[in-house]
N, C-alpha and C positions, 0 to 999 in steps of 0.2 A: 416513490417519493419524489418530491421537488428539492433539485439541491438551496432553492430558496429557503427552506428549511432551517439549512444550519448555519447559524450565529455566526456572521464575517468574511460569508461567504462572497467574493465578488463577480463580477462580468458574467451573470448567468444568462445575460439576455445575448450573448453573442457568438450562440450557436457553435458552440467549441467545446471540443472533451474537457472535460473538469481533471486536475493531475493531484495526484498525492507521490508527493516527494520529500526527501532528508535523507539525514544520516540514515544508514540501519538501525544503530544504540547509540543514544545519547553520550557523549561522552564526556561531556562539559559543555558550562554554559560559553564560552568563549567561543565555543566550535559549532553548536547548534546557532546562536546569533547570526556567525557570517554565513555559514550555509541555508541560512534563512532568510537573511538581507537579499544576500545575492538571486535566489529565486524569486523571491517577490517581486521583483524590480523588472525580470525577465519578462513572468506572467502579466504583471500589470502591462507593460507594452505588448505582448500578443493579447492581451482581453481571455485569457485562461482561469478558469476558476479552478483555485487554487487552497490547499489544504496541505499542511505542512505535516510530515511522518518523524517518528522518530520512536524508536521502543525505548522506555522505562526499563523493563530488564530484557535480558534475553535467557529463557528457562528450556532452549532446547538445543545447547549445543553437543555435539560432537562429543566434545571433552569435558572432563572435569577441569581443567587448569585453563580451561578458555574465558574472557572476556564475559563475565556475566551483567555487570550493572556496575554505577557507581552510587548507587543507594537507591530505592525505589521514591520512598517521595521528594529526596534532593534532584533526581531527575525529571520526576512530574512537575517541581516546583519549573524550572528549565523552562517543558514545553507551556507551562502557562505565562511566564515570559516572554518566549516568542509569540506568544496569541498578542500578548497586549502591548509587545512593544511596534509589530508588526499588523497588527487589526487582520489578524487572520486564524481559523481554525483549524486545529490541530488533532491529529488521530494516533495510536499510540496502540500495540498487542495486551491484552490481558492473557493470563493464563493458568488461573486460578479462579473460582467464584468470591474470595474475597477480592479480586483485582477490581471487582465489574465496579462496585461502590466508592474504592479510592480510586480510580482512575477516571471516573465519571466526575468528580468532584475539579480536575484539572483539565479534562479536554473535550472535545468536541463527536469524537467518533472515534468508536472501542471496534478490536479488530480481532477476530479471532483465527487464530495460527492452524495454518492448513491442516496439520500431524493432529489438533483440537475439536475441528469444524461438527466431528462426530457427538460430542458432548455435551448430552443436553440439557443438563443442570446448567454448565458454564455457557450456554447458549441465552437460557432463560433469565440465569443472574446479567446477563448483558441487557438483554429486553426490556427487563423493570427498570433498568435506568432511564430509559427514555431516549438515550440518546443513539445517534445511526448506529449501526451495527454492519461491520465489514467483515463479511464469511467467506473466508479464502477456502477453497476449494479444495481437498485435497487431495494429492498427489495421486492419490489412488482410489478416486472416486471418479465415478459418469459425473458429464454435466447434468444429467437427467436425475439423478442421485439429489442433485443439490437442490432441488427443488423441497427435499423436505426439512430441510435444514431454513432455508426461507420462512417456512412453514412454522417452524418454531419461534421463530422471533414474532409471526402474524397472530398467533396462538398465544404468545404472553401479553397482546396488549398493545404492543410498537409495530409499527405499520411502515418504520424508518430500516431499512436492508438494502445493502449492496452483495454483492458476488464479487469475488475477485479470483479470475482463473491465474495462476501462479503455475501451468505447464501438470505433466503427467510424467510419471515413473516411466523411461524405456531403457529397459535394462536395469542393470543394478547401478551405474555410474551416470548417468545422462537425465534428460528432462523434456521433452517434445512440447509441444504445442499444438493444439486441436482445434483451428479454426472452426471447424465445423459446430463444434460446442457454444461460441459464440450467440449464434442467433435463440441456440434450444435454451440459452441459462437468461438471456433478455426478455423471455416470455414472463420470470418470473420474480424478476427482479435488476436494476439497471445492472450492466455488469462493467467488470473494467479488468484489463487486462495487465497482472504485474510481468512486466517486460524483465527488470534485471534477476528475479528470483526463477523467473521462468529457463532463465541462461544458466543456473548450478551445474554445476558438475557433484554430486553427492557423495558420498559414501568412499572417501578416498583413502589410500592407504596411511596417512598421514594423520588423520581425524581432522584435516582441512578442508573444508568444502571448495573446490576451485570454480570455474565459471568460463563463460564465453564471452567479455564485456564488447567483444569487437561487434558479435551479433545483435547486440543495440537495438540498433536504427533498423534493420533486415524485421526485427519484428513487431516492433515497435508501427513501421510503416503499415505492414499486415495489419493489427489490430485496426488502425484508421482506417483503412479499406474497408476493412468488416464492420463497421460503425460501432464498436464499443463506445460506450458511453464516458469511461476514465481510462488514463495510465495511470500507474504504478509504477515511480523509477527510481530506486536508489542514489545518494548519488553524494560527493566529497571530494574536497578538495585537495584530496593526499589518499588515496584511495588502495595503494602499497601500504602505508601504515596506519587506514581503518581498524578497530579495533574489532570489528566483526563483518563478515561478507564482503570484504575488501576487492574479493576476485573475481566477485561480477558485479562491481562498480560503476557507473558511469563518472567519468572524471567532472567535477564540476564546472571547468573551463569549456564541455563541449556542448552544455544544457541547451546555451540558448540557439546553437543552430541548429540542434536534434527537434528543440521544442518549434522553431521556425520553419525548419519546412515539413512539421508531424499540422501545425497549423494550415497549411496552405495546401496540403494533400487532404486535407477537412472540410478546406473552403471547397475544392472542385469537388468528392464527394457529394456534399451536400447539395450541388445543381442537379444531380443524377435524382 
């Protein structure tokens, strides 16, 4: 698909990875705003085509007494807020087949949760909306795998699919990264690589997912080598007291020199 496609989308002529970024969950509208401002502003001066992230709920954590939502449509209401106060589209996890319909109804690009990718009702109910569909990969699937998961979105009718590799299970606590998967999931769809989910640390004694936020920019830089077509980057301005995925955060005060020389390692790229 052409990111020309989706509704507010900008700088697609400027030969640059397109990024999806935000909080992880929504947590208010006061918080999604400035962490939205603040991006937009970044991207518009590198010419990054830009799509704002932010989950509505989050239906897979750890714990029971964890961080779930501060309601499902007072949160969608939010990310259609940032669409309109900021002229930008916004993408957002479903995780349910009734999500696909109400969440369709507020953003731009439905995303379906790695631990999900396998599910192909909830795959299909995404499709009939129409709108892109982002299939993150998951943890314990080939990149080869995912190709039939594309397949499904092509089969109900939407011709609109992304991939989004989010790293692989090594070990029971850790997360890798398989550059090589790269080029085999772009045959079948643009792919994009999430940098801070890719850094988890899993399954922790705690029921707290921890993370490597230092490792950032080390893979981050990898994916532009490898021509991924998007990042993926979490990211907040109080990242200690994020309400979910806190611990492999990118601080938002480090965005714009992570995103400034992830641009310029693009530009020479692109002479190659």
């Amino acid at each position: 698909m052409n990111l020309q496609e989706i509704p507010k989308i900008k700088h697609t002529n400027a030969n640059n990875f397109f990024l999806l970024c935000g909080p992880c969950a929504i947590e208010g509208e006061d918080m999604a705003l400035r962490i939205a401002e603040k991006v937009v502003s970044i991207t518009n001066k590198l010419e990054i085509p830009y799509v704002f992230k932010g989950s509505f709920k989050k239906a897979n954590r750890s714990r029971v007494d964890s961080f779930t939502g501060i309601g499902d449509e007072k949160a969608l209401k939010i990310l259609k807020k940032v669409s309109d106060t900021f002229d930008v589209p916004t993408v957002t996890d479903i995780h349910e087949i009734s999500d696909a319909h109400l969440a369709a109804q507020y953003v731009d690009v439905l995303q379906i949760p790695a631990f999900l990718v396998r599910q192909t009702d909830l795959l299909i109910a995404a499709a009939q909306t129409g709108k892109v569909v982002n299939l993150k990969k998951g943890q314990f699937m080939s990149p080869e795998s995912m190709k039939h998961a594309v397949q499904k979105i092509y089969d109900s009718g939407n011709n609109k699919a992304w991939i989004t590799d989010r790293g692989t299970m090594f070990g029971y606590q850790d997360m890798i990264v398989d550059f090589r998967g790269i080029p085999t999931m772009r045959q079948y769809a643009p792919t994009v690589l999430d940098v801070t989910h890719s850094l988890q640390q899993p399954n922790q004694v705690a029921g707290v997912t921890g993370g490597r936020p230092d490792m950032i920019e080390t893979i981050a830089r990898a994916g532009i080598v490898n021509n991924v077509d998007g990042l993926f980057i979490e990211t907040h301005f109080d990242p200690a007291n994020a309400k979910s995925d806190g611990a492999n955060m990118l601080h938002l005060d480090n965005l714009e020199k992570l995103l400034t020389n992830l641009v310029a390692i693009r530009k020479l790229v692109n002479t190659f």
